[in-house]
MARFI-278027 format. One line per field, with one value per residue (C-alpha): z, y, x; residue number from 1; residue in one letter. Coordinates in steps of 0.5 Angstrom, whole numbers. Layout:
MARFI-278027
Z = (Z;...)
Y = (Y;...)
X = (X;...)
num = (NUM;...)
residu = (A;...)
This chain:
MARFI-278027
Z = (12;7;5;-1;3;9;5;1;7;10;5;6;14;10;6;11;17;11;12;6;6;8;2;-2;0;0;-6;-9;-5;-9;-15;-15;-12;-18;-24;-20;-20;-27;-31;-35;-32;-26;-21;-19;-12;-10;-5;3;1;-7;-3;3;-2;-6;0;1;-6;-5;3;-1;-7;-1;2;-3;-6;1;1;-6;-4;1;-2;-7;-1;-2;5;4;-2;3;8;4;2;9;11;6;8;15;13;9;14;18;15;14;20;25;22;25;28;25;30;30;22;24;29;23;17;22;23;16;14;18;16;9;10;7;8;5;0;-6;-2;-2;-8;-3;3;0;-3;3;8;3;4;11;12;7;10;16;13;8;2;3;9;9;4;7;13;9;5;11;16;9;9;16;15)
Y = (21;17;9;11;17;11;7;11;14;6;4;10;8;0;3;7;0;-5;-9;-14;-16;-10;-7;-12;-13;-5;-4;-10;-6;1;-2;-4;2;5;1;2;10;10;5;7;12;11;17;20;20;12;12;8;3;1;1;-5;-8;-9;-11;-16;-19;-19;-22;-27;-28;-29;-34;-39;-38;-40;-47;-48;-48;-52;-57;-57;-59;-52;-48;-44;-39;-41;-37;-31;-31;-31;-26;-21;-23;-21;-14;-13;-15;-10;-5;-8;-7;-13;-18;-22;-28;-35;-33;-26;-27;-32;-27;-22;-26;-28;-22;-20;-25;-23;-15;-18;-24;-30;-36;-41;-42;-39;-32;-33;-28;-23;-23;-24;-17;-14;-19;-15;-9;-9;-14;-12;-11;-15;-22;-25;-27;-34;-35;-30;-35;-41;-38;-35;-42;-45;-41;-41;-49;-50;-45)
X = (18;16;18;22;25;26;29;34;36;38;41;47;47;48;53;58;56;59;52;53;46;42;45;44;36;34;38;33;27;29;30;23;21;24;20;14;14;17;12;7;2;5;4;11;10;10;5;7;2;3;11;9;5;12;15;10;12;19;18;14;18;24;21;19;28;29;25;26;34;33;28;34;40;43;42;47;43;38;41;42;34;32;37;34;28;29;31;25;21;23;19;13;7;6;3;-3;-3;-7;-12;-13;-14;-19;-22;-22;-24;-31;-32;-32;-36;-41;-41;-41;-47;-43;-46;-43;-36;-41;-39;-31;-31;-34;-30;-24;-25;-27;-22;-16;-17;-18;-12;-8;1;-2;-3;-1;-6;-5;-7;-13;-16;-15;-18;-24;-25;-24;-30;-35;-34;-37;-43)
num = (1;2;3;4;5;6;7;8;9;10;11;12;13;14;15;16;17;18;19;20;21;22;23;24;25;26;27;28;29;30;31;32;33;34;35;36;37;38;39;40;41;42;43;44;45;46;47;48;49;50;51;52;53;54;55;56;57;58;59;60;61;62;63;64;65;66;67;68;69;70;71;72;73;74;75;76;77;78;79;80;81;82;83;84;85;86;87;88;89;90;91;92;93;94;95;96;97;98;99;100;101;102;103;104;105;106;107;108;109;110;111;112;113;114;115;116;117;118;119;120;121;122;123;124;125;126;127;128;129;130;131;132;133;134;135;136;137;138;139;140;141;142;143;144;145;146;147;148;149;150;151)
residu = (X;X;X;X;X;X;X;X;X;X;X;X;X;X;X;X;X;X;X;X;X;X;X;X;X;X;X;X;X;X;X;X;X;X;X;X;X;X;X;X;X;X;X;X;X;X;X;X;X;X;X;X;X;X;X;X;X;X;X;X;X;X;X;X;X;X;X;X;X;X;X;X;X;X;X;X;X;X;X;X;X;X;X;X;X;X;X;X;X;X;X;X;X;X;X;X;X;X;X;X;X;X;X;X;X;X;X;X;X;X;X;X;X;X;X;X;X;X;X;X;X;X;X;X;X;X;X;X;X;X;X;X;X;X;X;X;X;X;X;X;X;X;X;X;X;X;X;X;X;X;X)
């Protein structure tokens, strides 16, 4: 079963469990899944990996509402943010922690012979493909940046 399937199915499972903020999230996840297949040239079978890589950005796009909420003492929407982002989550892979992203980034940068932060491009191209779903963005670039500024 694939992802789109996955999470058509959990939304009726949320339905029946009257689970508020997992409906509303994966009703949010299949929204995006929707426009995704549907756009412009899109293929019509939206693929697992196109569909993890929106996960991704509605996690990402969660986190960053939530601290702008709290930055902005509301800690309730705060809390309905971070909830949601817990459900999506859930089906996303394990992500790596800092140091096994360190592990990974040192070693593409030796496949890649990066020597210094004019090599950034390069190993950030290689580091995410390789780490895509796994970590995120942010934190694969400060690790290379920081790795090629010590070489």
């Amino acid at each position: 079963m694939n992802l789109f399937d996955q999470i058509s199915g959990d939304i009726k499972s949320a339905m029946l469990a009257k689970d508020k903020v997992k409906l509303e999230a994966l009703r949010n996840v299949k929204k995006y899944f929707l426009e995704a297949k549907t756009a412009p040239g899109a293929n019509v079978v939206l693929s697992d990996d196109d569909a993890l890589k929106i996960i991704q950005k509605l996690v990402k796009q969660g986190k960053d509402s939530a601290q702008i909420y709290t930055s902005q003492n509301r800690p309730d929407l705060a809390e309905v943010e971070i909830e949601q982002v817990r459900v999506m989550e859930s089906y996303l892979p394990k992500q790596l922690s800092p140091s096994e992203v360190e592990s990974e980034c040192k070693k593409i940068i030796a496949q890649t012979g990066a020597s210094g932060i004019k090599d950034m491009g390069k190993v950030m191209g290689a580091a995410s493909r390789l780490l895509s779903g796994k970590a995120e963005g942010r934190a694969i670039s400060e690790t290379v940046k920081k790795l090629l500024a010590e070489e």
